[in-house]
C-alpha positions in Angstrom: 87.4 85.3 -34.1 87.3 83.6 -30.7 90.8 84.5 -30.2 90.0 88.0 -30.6 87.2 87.9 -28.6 89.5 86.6 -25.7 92.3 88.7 -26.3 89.6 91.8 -26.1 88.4 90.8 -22.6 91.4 89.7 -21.2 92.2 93.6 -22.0 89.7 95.0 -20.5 89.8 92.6 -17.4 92.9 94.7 -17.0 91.7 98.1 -17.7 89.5 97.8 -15.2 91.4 96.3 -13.0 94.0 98.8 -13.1 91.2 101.8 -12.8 90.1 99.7 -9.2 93.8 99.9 -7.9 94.3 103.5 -8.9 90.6 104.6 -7.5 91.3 106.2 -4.1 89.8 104.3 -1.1 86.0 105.5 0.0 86.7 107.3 3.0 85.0 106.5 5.5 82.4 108.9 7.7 83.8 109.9 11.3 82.1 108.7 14.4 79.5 110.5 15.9 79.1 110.4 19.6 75.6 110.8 21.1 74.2 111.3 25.2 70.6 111.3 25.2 70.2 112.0 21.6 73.0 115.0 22.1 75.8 114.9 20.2 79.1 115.1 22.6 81.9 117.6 20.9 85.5 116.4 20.6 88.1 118.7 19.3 89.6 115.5 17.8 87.4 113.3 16.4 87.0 109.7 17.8 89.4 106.6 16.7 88.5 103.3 15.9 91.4 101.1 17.0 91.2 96.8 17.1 87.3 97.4 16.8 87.6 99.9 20.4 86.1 103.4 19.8 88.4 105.6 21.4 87.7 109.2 22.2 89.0 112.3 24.2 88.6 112.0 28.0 87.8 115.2 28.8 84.8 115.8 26.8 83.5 112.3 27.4 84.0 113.0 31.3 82.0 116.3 31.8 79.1 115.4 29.5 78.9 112.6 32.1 79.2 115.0 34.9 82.4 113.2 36.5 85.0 115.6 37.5 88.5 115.1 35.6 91.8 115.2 36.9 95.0 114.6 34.7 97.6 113.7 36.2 100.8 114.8 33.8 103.7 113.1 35.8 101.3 109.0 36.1 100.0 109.6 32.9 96.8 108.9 34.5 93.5 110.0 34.0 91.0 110.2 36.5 86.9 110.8 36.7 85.0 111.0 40.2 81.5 111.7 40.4 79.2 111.5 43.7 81.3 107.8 45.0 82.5 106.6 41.5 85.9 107.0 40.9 87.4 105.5 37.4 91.1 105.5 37.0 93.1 104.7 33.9 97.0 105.1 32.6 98.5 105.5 29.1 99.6 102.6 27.9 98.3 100.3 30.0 95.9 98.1 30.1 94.7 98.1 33.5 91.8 100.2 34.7 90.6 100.7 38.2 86.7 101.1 38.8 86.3 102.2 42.4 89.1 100.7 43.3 89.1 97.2 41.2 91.5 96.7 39.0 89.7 95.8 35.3 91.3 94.5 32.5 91.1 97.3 29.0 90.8 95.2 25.4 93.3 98.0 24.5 94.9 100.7 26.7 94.3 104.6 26.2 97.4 106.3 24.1 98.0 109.7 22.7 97.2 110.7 19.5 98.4 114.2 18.3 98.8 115.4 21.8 95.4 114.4 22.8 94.8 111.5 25.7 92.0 109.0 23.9 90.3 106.5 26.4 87.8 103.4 25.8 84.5 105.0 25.6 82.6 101.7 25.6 84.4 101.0 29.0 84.1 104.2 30.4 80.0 104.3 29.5 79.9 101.4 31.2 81.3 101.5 34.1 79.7 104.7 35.1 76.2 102.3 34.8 75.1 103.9 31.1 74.0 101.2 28.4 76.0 101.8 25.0 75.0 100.9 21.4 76.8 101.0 18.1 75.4 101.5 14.7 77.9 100.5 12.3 76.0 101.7 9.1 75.7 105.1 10.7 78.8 105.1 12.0 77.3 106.5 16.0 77.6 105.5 19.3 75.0 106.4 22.0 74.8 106.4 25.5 71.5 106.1 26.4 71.4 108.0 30.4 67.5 108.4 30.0 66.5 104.7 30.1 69.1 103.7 32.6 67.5 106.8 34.7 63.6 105.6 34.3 65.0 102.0 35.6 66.9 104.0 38.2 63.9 105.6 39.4 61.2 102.6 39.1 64.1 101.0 41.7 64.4 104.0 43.9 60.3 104.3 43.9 60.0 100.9 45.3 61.7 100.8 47.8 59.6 103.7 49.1 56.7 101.8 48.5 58.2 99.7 51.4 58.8 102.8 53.6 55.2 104.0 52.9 53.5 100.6 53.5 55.9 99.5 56.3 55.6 103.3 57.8 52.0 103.2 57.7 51.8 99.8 59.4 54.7 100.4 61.4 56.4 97.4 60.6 60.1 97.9 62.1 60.9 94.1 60.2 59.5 95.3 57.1 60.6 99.0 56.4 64.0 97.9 57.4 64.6 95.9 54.3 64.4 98.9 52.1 67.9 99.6 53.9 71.4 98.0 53.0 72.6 95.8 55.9 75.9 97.3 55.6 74.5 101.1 56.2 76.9 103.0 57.9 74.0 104.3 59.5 72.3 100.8 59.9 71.5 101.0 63.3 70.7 105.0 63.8 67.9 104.4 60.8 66.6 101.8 62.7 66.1 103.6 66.1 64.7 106.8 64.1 62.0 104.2 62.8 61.2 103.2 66.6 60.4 106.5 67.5 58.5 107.4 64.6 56.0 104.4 65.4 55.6 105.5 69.0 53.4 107.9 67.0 50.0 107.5 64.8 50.9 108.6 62.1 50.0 109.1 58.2 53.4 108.5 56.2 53.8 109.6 52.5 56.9 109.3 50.4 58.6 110.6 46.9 61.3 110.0 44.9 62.8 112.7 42.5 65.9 113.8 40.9 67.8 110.7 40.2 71.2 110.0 38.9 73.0 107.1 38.0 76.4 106.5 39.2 78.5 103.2 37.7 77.6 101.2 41.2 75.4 103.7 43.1 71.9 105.6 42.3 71.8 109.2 44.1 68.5 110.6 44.7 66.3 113.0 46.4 63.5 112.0 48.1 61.0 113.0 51.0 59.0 111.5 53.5 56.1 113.1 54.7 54.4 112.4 58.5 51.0 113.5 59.8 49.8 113.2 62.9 46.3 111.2 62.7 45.9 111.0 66.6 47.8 110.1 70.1 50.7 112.2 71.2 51.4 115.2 69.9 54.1 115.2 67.6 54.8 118.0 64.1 53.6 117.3 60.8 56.3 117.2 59.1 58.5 116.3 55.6 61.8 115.1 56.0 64.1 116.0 52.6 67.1 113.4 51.9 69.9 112.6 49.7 70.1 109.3 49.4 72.8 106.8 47.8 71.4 103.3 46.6 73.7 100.2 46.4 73.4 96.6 45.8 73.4 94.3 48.5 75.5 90.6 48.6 71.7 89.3 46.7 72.1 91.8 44.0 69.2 93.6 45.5 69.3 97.5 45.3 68.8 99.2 49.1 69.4 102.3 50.4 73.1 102.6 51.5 73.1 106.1 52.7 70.9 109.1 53.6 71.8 112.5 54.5 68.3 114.0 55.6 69.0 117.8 54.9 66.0 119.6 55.4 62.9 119.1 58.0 60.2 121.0 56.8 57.0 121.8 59.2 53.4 122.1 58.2 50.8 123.5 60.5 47.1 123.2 59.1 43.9 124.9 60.0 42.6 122.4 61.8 45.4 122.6 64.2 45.3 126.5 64.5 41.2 126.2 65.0 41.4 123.7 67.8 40.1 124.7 71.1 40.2 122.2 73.6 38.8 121.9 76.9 41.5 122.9 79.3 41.0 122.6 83.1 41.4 125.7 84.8 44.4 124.8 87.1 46.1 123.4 84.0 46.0 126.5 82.1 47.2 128.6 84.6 49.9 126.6 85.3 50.9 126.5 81.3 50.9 130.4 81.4 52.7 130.9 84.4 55.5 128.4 82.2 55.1 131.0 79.2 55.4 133.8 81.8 58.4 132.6 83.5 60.1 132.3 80.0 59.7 136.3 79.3 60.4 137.6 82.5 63.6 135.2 82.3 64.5 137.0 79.1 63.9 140.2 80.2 65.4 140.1 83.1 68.5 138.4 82.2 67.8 136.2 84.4 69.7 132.6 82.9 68.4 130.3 85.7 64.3 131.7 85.6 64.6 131.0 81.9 66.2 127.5 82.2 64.0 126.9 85.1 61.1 126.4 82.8 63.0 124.7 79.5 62.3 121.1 79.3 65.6 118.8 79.5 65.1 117.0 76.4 64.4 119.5 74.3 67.1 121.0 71.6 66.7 124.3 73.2 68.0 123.0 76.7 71.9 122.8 75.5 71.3 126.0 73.4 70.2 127.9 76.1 73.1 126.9 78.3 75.5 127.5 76.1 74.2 130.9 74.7 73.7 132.1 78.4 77.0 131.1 79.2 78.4 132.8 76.4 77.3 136.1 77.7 74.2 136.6 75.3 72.5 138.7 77.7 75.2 141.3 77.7 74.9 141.7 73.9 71.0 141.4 73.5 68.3 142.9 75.1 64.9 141.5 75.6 61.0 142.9 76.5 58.8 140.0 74.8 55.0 140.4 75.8 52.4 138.1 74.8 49.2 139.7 73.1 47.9 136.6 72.1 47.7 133.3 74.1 45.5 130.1 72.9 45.9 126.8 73.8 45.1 124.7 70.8 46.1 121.5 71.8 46.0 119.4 75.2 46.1 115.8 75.3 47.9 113.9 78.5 51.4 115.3 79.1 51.3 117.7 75.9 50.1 121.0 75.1 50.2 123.4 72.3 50.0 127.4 72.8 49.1 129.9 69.9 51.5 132.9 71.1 51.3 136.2 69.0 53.5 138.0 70.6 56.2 141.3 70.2 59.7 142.7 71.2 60.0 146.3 71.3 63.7 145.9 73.9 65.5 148.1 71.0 62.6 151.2 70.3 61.6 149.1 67.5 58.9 146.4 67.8 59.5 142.9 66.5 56.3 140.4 66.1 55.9 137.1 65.8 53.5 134.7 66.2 54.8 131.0 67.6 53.4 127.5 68.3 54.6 126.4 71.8 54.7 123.0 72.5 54.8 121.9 76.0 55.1 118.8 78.1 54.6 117.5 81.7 58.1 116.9 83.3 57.9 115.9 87.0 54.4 117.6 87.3 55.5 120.9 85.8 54.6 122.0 82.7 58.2 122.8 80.3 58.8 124.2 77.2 59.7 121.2 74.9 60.0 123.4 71.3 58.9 126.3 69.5 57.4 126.5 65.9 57.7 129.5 64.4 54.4 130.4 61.9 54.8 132.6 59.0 
């Protein structure tokens, strides 16, 4: 009976072991690729290969925003976006990342005639955080945190500007600011003439992008004019690139300020100072001098009363020189005239005025700042208000 009993289970010991071998394998669920919680498409799905996820590199590439280029004849694959530039070749397994050459756990190949690179590797090194979930079988680049710690960054160094600004603290604003700036030293003289003012300074931060190395951003800076010389309240709009300096610490690299955007308030257009008589006839006969310049074509009237530092001085020169006064006519009038500001060697004059040279009249109205040059009162700028 024992005997039995052991012959019986040594049977079905086999019988099951033979249904095991001839079950087919479990297969197993493809690999999901997420950025942001949106699932990235590939036309061939992604490979798992000596424990490196390998996907498509175009796909991978312009959900990330970088440009691709394929080079056919290298075999190499290239993605640029803003001043990130990753580089990588089939078969081997060196990658460049802005240049520096980084060492790939496993090069990108072909597969069915599509080029499969590391995403892990190409996640980060364009600055994204990765995780895997093996039981769900995804991968997900998370852009939104690396963004909000992007921007918390970006945000305080602007503190500095605003604080630094507000004090003006040359020492202190100046360490927001990379000490290998290409534009270092221009920043720095821009600063000294912002504080020869009193001024209210405000700052933002929007739109920012992570970029492997770099953070772009937009920001703005806003300046009032509390009291002292006259100067425009303005907001200046950059682009800005944020590096790492040799501490680690994240500073603003670059700026290209784009737009300068001018704000004239009520309280400006309302002023009506005290003026002494001999001061504001000498400030029209300036304004004067201007028109009858213009209408007369009369280049050296007109330059006569454009101050030397202002933009308009080489503008003027040039246009005149150019012939402008054969191709345009000119009969400006002034119907309005107000001074609304007069401090020391600056003056502000509320002009509406018209241009009827062609049959058809033009009217503006124009803020028109001017200041004291060799006792002589210039035309320094011109704000247009809508």
């Amino acid at each position: 009976m024992n005997k039995k009993i052991g012959l019986l289970a040594i049977a079905l010991l086999f019988l099951f072991a033979s249904a095991a071998q001839a079950a087919p394998a479990k297969k197993q669920d493809s690999i999901r690729v997420y950025l942001d919680n949106q699932e990235i498409q590939f036309q061939a799905a992604p490979i798992m290969k000596n424990g490196v996820t390998f996907v498509q590199f175009r796909p991978l590439f312009q959900a990330l925003d970088y440009k691709v280029d394929w080079n056919r004849a290298k075999q190499q694959v290239t993605g640029t976006f803003l001043d990130q530039k990753l580089q990588m070749t089939i078969g081997q397994n060196t990658a460049y990342v802005n240049g520096v050459k980084t060492k790939l756990q496993v090069a990108p190949f072909t597969d069915a005639g599509n080029t499969l690179v590391p995403l892990r590797f190409v996640a980060e090194a364009t600055g994204l955080p990765v995780t895997w979930d093996s039981k769900a079988r995804t991968i997900k680049i998370d852009r939104e945190s690396a963004i909000v710690d992007a921007s918390a960054k970006v945000e305080s160094l602007y503190n500095i500007i605003e604080k630094a600004g507000n004090a003006k603290d040359l020492n202190a604003v100046m360490t927001a600011y990379h000490p290998k700036s290409p534009s270092y030293k221009e920043i720095q003289e821009e600063y000294r003439d912002q504080f020869k003012y009193d001024l209210s300074v405000s700052a933002d931060v929007w739109d920012v992008t992570v970029a492997g190395s770099s953070i772009h951003a937009f920001t703005n800076v806003t300046l009032d004019r509390k009291s002292g010389p006259f100067t425009w309240d303005v907001t200046l709009h950059y682009e800005i690139l944020v590096k790492k300096d040799a501490s680690g610490a994240w500073k603003i690299y670059d700026q290209n300020q784009y737009e300068t955007e001018y704000f004239v308030g009520d309280k400006l257009l309302e002023a009506r100072p005290v003026v002494p008589i001999a001061e504001q006839k000498a400030l029209q006969e300036s304004i004067d001098t201007q028109y009858k310049g213009f209408n007369e074509e009369n280049g050296p009237l007109l330059m006569s009363v454009i101050h030397p530092d202002s933009v308009f001085y080489g503008m003027f020169q040039e246009s005149i020189a150019e012939g402008i006064f054969d191709e345009v006519n000119f009969m400006l009038k002034a119907e309005t005239v107000q001074t609304v500001f007069f401090q020391g060697d600056d003056a502000v004059i509320y002009i509406e005025e018209s241009d009827n040279a062609d049959g058809e009249t033009i009217q503006s109205t124009s803020l028109y700042w001017l200041k004291k040059h060799e006792g002589k009162w210039l035309i320094y700028d011109v704000l247009e208000v809508e």
